[in-house]
N, C-alpha and C positions, 0 to 999 in steps of 0.2 A: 603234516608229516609227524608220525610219531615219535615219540622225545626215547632218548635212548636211557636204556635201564641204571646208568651211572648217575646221571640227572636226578630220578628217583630216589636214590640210595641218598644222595647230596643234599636232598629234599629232607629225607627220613633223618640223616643226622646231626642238621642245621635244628630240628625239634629237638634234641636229645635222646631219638632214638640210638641204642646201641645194638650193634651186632654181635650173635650170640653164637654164629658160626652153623653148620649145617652139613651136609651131607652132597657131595659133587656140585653141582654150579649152584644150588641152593643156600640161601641167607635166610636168617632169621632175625629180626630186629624186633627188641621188648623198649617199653617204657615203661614207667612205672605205673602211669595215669592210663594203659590200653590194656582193656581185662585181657585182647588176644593178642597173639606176637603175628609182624606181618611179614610172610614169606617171598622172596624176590628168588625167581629163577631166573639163570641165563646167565651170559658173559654182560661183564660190564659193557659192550662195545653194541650189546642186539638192541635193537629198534623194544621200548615196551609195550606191551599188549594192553587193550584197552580194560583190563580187569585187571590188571598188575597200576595200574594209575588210577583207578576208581576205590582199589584198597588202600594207597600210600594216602588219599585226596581224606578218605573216611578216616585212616587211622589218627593222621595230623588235624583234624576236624575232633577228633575225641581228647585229645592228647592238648589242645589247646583250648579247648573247654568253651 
């Protein structure tokens, strides 16, 4: 079962990712230590897609060095 997109976010700000705000259901979260910011579309509440958790898996992967 897919983990839902709030999980992810919870994920992303448990590292220090910050939310930079975005454009309709679109987020953008920067770190200091991730050359790119990683994009989360959707409501908090949708199932995430298997490339919306392979980016949060990479970005916390870089971000923690």
């Amino acid at each position: 079962m897919p983990r839902k997109l709030r999980e992810l976010i919870a994920d992303l700000e448990k590292q220090g990712f910050v939310n930079r705000g975005g454009k309709g259901s679109h987020r953008n979260f920067t770190h200091p230590r991730v050359a790119r910011p990683v994009t989360i579309s959707g409501d908090a509440g949708d199932d995430a897609k298997r490339y919306q958790e392979k980016a949060v898996k990479a970005a916390i992967a870089e971000a923690t060095g």
